[in-house]
N, C-alpha and C positions, 0 to 999 in steps of 0.2 A: 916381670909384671904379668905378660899375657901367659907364664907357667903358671903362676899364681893361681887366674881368673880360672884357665882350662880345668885344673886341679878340681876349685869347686865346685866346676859344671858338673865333671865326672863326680864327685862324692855326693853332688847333689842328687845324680840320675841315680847312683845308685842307693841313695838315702828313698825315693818316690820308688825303685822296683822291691825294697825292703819293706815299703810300706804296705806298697799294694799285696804282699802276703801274709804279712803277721797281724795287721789291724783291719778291721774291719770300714767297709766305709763310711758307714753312720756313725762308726767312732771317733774314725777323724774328723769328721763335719763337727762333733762336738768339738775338739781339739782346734782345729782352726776359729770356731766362734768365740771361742776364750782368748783365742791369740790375737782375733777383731778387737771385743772389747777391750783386753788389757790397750792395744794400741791407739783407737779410738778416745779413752779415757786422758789417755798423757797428753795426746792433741790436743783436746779440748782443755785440761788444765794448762799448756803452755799458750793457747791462744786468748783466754784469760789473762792470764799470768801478764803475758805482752803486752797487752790493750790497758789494762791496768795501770802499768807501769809506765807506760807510753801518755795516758793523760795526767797519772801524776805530776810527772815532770813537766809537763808543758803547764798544769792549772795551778799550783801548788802556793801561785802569787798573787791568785786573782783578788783582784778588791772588789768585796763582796756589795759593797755601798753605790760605789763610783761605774763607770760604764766599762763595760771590760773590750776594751779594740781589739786585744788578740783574739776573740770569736770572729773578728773578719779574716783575718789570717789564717789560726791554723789547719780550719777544716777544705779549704781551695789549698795550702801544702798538700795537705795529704791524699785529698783524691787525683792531686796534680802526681805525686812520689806514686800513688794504688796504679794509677794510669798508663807511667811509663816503663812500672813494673812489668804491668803486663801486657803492654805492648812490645817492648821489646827485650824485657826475658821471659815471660812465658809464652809470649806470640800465640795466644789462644784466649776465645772467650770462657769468663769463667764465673760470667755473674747468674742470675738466678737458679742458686744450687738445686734445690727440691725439684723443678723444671726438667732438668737438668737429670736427674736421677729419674724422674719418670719419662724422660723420654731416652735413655739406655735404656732401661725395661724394657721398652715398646720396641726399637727400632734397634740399638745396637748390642741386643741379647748380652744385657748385664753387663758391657765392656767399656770401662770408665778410663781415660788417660794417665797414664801413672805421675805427670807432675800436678795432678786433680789431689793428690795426696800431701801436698806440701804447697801449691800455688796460693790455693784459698785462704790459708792459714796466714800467710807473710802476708798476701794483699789486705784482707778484713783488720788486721793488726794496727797496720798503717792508718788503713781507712776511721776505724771505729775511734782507735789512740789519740788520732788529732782533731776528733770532732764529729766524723760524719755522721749523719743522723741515722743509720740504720742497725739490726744486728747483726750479733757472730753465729744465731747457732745455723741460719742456711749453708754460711760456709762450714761450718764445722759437723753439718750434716754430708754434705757434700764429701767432703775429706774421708769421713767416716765411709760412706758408701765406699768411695775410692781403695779405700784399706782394704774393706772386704773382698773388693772384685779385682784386688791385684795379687792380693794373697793365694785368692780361688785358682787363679792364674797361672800364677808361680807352681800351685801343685797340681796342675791340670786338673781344674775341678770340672763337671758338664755343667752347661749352660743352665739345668734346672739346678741345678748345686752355687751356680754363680748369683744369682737372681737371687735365692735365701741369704746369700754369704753379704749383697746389698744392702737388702734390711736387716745383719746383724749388725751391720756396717752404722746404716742409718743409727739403727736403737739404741748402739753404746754412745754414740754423738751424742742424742738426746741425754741419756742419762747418766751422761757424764758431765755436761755442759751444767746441768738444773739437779744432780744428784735426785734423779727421777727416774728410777727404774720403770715402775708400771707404763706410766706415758711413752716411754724409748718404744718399749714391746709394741702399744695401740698405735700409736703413731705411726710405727709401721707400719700396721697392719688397715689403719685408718684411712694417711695421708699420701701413703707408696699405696697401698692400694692392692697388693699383694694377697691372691688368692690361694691363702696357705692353708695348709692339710694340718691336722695334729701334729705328725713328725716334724714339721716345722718350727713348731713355738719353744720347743724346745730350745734348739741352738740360739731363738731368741733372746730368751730368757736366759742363760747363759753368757750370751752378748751385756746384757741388760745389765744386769744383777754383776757380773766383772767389772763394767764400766762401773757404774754406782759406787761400788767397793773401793777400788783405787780413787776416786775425786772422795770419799769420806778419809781414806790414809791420809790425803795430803793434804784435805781442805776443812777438815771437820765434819761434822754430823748434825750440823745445823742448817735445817732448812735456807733456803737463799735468799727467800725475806724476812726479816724477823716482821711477824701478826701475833698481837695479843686479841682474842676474842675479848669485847669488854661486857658482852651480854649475849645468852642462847636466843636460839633463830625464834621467834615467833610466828604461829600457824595465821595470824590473822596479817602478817607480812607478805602472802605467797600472791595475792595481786599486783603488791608495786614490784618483787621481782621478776613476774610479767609479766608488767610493761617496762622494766628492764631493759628485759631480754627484748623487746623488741625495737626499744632503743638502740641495743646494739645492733642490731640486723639491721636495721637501715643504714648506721651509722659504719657498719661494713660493710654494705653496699655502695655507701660514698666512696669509701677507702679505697675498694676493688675499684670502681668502676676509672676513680681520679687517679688511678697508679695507671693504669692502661690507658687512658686515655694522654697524660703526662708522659709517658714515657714514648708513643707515637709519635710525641710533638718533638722528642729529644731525636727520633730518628728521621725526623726530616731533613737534621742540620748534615751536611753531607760530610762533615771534616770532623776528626777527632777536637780539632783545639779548638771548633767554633762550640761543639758541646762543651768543652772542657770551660771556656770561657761563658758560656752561659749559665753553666751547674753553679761555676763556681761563684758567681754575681747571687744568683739566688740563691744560695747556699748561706754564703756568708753575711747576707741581709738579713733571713730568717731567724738566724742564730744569735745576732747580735740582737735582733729585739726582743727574741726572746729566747733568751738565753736554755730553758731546759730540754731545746731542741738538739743540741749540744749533747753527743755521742749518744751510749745506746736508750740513758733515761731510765734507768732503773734506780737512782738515787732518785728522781720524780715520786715514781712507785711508793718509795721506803718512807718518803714524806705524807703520801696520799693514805699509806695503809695503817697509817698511825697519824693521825690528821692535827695529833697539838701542833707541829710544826710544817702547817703545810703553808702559810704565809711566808718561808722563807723561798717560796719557790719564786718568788718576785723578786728577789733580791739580784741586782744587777741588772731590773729591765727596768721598762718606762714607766713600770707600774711600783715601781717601790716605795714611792709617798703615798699611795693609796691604799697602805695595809692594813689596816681598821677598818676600811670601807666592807662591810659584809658581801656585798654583789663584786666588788672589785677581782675577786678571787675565782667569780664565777665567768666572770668576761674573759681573764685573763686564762685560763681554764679551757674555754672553747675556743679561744684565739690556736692554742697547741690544737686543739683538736682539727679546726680548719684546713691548716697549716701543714701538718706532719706531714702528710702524703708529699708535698711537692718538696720539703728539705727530702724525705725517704727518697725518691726518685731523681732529685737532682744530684745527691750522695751517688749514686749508682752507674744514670747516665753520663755523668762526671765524668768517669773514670778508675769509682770507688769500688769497695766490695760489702757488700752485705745483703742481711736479709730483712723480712717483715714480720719474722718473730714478734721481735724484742720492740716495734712499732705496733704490733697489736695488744701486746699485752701493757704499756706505756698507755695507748689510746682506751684501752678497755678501761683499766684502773679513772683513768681520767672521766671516762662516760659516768665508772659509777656512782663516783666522787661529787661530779655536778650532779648526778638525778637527785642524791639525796642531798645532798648540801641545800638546794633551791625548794623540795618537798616538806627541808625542816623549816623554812623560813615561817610558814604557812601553819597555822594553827592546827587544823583539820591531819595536814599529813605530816605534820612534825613526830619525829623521837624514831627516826630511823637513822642506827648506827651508819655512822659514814665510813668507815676502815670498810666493815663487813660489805657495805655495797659496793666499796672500791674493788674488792675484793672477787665479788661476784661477774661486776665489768670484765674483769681479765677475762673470767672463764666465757662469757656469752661475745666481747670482743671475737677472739680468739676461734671459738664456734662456729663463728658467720663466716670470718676472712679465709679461715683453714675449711671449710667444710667437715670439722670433725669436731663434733660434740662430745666424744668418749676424751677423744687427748685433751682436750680441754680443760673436763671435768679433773680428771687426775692429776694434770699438771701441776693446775692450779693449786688442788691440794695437797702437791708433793712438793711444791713448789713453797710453800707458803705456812704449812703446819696446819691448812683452815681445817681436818679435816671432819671438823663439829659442822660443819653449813656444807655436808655432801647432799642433802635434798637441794636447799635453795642452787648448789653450784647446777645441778641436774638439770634445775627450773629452766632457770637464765640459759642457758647451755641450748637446752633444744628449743628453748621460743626464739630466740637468738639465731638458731641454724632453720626454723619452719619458715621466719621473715623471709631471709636473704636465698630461701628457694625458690618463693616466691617469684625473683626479681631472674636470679642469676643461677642455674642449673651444674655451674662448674666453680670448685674454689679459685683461686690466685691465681694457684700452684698448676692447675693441671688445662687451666682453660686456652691461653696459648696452645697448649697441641690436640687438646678438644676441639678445636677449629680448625685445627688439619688435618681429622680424623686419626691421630699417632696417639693416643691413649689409650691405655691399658685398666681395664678396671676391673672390678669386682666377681663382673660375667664371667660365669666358669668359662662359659664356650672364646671368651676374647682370651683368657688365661693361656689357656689350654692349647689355641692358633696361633700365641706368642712362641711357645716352647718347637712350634715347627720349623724345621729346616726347608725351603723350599730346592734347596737342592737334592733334598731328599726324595724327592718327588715326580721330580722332571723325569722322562720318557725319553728315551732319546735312542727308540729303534724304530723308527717311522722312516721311511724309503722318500731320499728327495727325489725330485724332477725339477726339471730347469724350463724355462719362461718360452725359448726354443725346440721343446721336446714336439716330436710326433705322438701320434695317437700310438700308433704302431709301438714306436720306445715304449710309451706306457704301459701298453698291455705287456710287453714283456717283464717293465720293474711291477707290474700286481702278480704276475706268477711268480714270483720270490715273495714277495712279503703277505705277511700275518695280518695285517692292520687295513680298514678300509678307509683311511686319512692320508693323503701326500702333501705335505706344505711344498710350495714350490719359490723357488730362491731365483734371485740372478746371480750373476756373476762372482758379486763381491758378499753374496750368503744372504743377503739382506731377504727376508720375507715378500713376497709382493700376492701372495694369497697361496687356497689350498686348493685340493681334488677332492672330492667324495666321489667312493665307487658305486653310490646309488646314483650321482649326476649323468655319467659315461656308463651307465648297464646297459642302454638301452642301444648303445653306436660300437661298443668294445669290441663286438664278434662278427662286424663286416667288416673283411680285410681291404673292402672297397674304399673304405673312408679311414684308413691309415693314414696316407700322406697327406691328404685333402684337409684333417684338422689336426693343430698344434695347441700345448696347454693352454695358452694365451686365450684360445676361444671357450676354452670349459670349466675354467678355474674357475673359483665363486670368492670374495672377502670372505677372513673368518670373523666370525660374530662377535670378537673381539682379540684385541693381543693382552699378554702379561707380561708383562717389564720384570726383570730377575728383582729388581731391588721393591718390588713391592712387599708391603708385610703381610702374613696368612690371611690376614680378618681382610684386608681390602681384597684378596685374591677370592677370597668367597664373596664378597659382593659384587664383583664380574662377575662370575660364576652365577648370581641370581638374575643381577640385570640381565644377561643376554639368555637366561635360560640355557646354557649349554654344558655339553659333559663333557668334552675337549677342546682343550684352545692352546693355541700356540705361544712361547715360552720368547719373548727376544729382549734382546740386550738394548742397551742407551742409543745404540746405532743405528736399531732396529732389523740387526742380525739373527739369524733363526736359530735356537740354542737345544729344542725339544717340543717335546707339549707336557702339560698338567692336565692330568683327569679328576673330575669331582671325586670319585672313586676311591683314587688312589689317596688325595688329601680326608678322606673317610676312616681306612682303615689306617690311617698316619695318626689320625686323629686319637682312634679306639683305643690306638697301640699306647699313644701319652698317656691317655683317662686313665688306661688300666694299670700303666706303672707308675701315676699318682696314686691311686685309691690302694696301691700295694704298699708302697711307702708308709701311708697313713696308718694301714692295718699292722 
């Protein structure tokens, strides 16, 4: 067996030093992006496939009339099974995927865990299969990413090569999941956030457009909601889509703000089973009254965006002898809307896996469904198609919660076939995403590490400080002296060195300040006051320290607060490691810029 393993190590290395001369590198980045998507794609169609299969078997009996008790049941199974999966076989957090992806960007230079590539997949399955109320495609973004940055891995790709190989990673997720090639590309480019150069889009699209290809082999070429437009958009319509759009901006504002504040409440409970016992009380109460909270909700959708039979969505709640009632539908309508966030979040904090995809576009659909359902009641605002506004919620939902108006737009019309209402999706889409900047500056997805300064965005110059090594930088020919030294020692170690800086260390390395040779210029050349003074009396604090593990963009924020051009470099222990010159993080900088803008050229 270990001949086996050694064998393929060795045909491997020499498969990578065959590489590195007969192909080029740009050519394998395409070749490994194909290799993303194809595998991204099968993910996603087996995580389907699972969840699918998984709530068949469990609903397949349900009496559609009468009260269904296994909604108390099966969704506390499964986030109780999602839970102790991953606790104690993956032993690692694994929920809020997108999160999760932009904070390896930021902080762990594109290096994602390799059971990130199979964990999400088996938990969400679970999760989603027996009820929970969230979606697949976070984890199956998640996974995707994972594919890309372990494959990058495998053939030693550089950190700027790993970072792109993420969101090929991401895109074929996306559009593999929703057979949505364009949206996979923007979404990346959107919601990762990634400050990509033309050379880049390429492997995307490649990712993309592979993903795509394989989920239409195995699944069809039919869009994933079937929408019939029943009438063209009308220009005297573009006010109520609007005030749409800014229906859903608030109503994403609710969303975002009740998912973070709910989910603080879950981490105060200090014990897994007292969350698990909590989720699952609210979990299975929720679902039982109203049953379309019950898994990811896209048969909801399918009813909403074809509205003859959207009374059957009462079927099995407390609302089911009220289905003639005209308002009845509308009550019952905003009761989900209420509601959603805290089954989403109790699903999670549970113990489940999923994401807020497949709850934004559930909630959107629903928004748009009541604006117009309640506007036709009314004389003056009646004869607005209800599918097509169901329709437009998705994309202005979606908008607001994701902070991306472009994925939105597209999704939804790659998503859905709408793509005759590509203005009105547009409308909705940025009035939707103008509200909710208003209120809240960060989406969902990236506000968590916007608040602890770890994100990555759009800024070339945050891009560009990502892609630095800070070990590349460090200095580490600076002359110590010790806390004990004489004047005398000192002048000796300045006749050996180059540098007018001495950090000075004690015993155990540990920093306890520096020397500047402008402080001692003026006492260094009387050999009278040699013995007389020791470092101890002439050392100064330096104007700040840099902990090795901080990230570039914060190390240049020292660098501005204290105004200085060298500062000393120490470890967790507060051991003295070097110094960092603005300088040298300058010309680090130039050297990136210029081997991006080559790239691109």
């Amino acid at each position: 067996m270990f001949e086996i393993i050694n064998n393929t190590k060795k045909y491997f290395l020499s498969f990578l030093s065959w590489r590195e001369k007969h192909i080029k590198e740009k050519n394998f980045i395409f070749i490994i992006s194909f290799l993303v998507g194809l595998c991204t794609s099968l993910a996603a169609i087996a995580l389907k496939s699972s969840i699918h299969s998984i709530q068949h078997f469990l609903t397949e009996r349900a009496d559609i009339e009468g009260a269904n008790y296994f909604y108390l049941i099966y969704p506390v199974v499964g986030i109780l099974l999602s839970g102790l999966f991953v606790k104690y076989v993956v032993k690692d957090d694994i929920g809020h995927g997108v999160t999760k992806i932009l904070y390896a960007i930021s902080q762990r230079k594109s290096r994602i865990k390799p059971h990130n590539t199979w964990s999400s997949l088996v938990a969400s399955s679970i999760t989603i299969g027996f009820g929970g109320s969230v979606g697949a495609e976070a984890p199956i973004v998640l996974t995707g990413a994972a594919i890309g940055s372990n494959l990058g891995r495998m053939f030693k790709m550089d950190q700027k090569t790993l970072m792109l190989l993420v969101g090929c990673g991401s895109a074929g997720a996306i559009a593999g999941i929703f057979k949505a090639p364009i949206a996979g590309l923007i979404f990346t480019i959107e919601v990762l956030m990634l400050d990509l150069t033309l050379a880049s889009v390429l492997p995307l699209l490649i990712a993309s457009v592979t993903a795509a290809t394989v989920s239409y082999i195995f699944t069809g070429t039919d869009a994933m909601f079937k929408f019939t437009q029943m009438e063209e958009f009308a220009m005297g319509r573009i006010p109520y889509v609007l005030l749409l759009g800014v229906l859903c901006g608030l109503i994403s504002l609710y969303f975002t703000r009740s998912m973070i504040w709910t989910e603080g409440l879950f981490r105060k409970l200090d014990t897994y089973w007292k969350k698990f016992l909590f989720a699952g009380i609210v979990l299975s109460i929720l679902i039982f009254l109203l049953p379309p909270l019950y898994g990811e909700g896209y048969d909801t959708i399918g009813k909403l965006l074809n509205p003859t039979s959207v009374h059957e969505l009462m079927d099995g709640s407390m609302f089911y002898n009220l289905k003639e009632n005209y308002w009845s539908i509308v009550i019952f309508l905003s009761m989900l809307v209420l509601f959603k966030v805290f089954a989403s979040s109790a699903t999670n904090a549970g113990g489940g896996c999923g994401g807020i995809f497949a709850p934004s576009l559930f909630l959107g659909c629903i928004t748009g469904f009541i604006f117009s359902h309640t506007s036709n009641y009314f004389e003056k605002t009646s004869h607005l198609p209800e599918g097509n506004f169901a329709l437009m919620g998705m994309a202005g939902m979606m908008a607001g919660v994701m902070h991306a108006p472009l994925t939105a737009v597209f999704l939804i019309a790659e998503l859905t076939g709408g793509f005759d209402l590509f203005l009105p999706l547009m409308i909705v889409s940025i009035s939707s995403y103008i509200t909710i900047l208003m209120f809240e500056r960060h989406s969902i997805y990236s506000m968590r590490l916007a608040q602890k300064g770890e994100l990555l965005t759009h800024h070339k110059d945050k891009a560009v400080l990502t892609l630095l090594n800070i070990n590349s930088v460090i200095e580490t020919d600076f002359k110590l002296v010790h806390l004990d030294m004489s004047l005398g020692d000192m002048v000796k170690v300045i006749a050996h060195s180059k540098r007018n800086v001495f950090p000075v260390t004690d015993k155990e390395g540990v920093l306890r300040g520096v020397v500047l040779l402008d402080d001692i210029r003026n006492i260094m050349f009387r050999p009278e006051l040699y013995e007389r003074f020791d470092v101890q009396k002439f050392m100064t604090a330096p104007p700040a320290k840099i902990n090795i593990n901080l990230p570039m963009e914060s190390i240049m924020r020292v660098f501005d607060d204290s105004n200085a051009w060298n500062l000393p470099v120490i470890n967790d222990d507060g051991q003295y490691l070097g110094f960092v010159s603005k300088s040298k993080i300058f010309n680090a900088y130039r050297a990136v810029l210029v081997d991006n803008f080559s790239a691109e050229a």
